[in-house]
N, C-alpha and C positions, 0 to 999 in steps of 0.2 A: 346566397344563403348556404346552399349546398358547401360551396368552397369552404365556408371559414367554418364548419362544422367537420370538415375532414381533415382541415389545418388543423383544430383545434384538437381533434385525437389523435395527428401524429405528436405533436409537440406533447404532449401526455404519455404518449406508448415512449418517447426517447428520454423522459424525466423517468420514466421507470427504471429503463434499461441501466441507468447512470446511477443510481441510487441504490440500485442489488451489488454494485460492487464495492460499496461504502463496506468498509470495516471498523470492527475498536479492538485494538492488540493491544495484549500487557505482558512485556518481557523485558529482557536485558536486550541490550545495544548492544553487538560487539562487530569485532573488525577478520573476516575469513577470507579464505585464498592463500597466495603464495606470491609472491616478489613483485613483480605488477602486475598483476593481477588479481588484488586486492578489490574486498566491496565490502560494504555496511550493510549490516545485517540484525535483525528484531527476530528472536525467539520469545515465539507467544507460549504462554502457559498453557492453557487452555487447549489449543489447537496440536501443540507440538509439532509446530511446526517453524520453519527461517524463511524470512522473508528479506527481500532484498531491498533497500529502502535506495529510490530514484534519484530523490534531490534532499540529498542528506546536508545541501550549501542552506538551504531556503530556511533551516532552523537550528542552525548551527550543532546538527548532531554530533559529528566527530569530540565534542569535549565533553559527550554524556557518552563513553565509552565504559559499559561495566556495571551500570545504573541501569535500576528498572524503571522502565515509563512507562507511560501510557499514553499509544497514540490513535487516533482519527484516520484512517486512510482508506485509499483508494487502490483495489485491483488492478493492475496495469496489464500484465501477465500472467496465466497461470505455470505451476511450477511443471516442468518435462520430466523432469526425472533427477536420480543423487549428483549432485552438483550444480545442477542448473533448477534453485528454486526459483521461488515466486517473486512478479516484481511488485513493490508498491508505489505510490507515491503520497508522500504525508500531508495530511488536509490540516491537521492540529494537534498538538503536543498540550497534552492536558495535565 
């Protein structure tokens, strides 16, 4: 009884933890860097800030380059400092 009562509040404290990094960013796509070293990147309005989008394959972002969207994501990493922002990874393109 004990057991499945303490299973049952870790699996609750790790749905939290997973769900505080959910995001909704509304920006332009665009494409930063320099010769390969190249990454795709979402400037949120709101935030002002770029964010580095993970798996840009998964929703075919590269041909919404310069459009504003809006997307559903996930905190991956946070940002270090100028040049090395935030990562994300995209849950839904809305």
């Amino acid at each position: 009884m004990k057991k499945e009562i303490l299973l049952g509040l870790m699996v609750l404290g790790l749905l939290g933890c997973t769900q505080g990094n959910s995001m909704e960013l509304k920006g332009r796509i665009a494409m930063k860097g320099f010769s390969q070293h190249t990454y795709l990147t979402i400037y949120d309005k709101s935030s002002k800030q770029s964010y580095k989008i993970q798996n840009k394959e998964k929703f075919d972002l590269m041909k919404r380059q310069n459009q504003t969207v809006t997307l559903k994501a996930r905190l991956i990493k946070k940002a270090v400092g100028p040049g090395f922002p935030a990562v994300i990874e995209v849950v839904e393109v809305k």
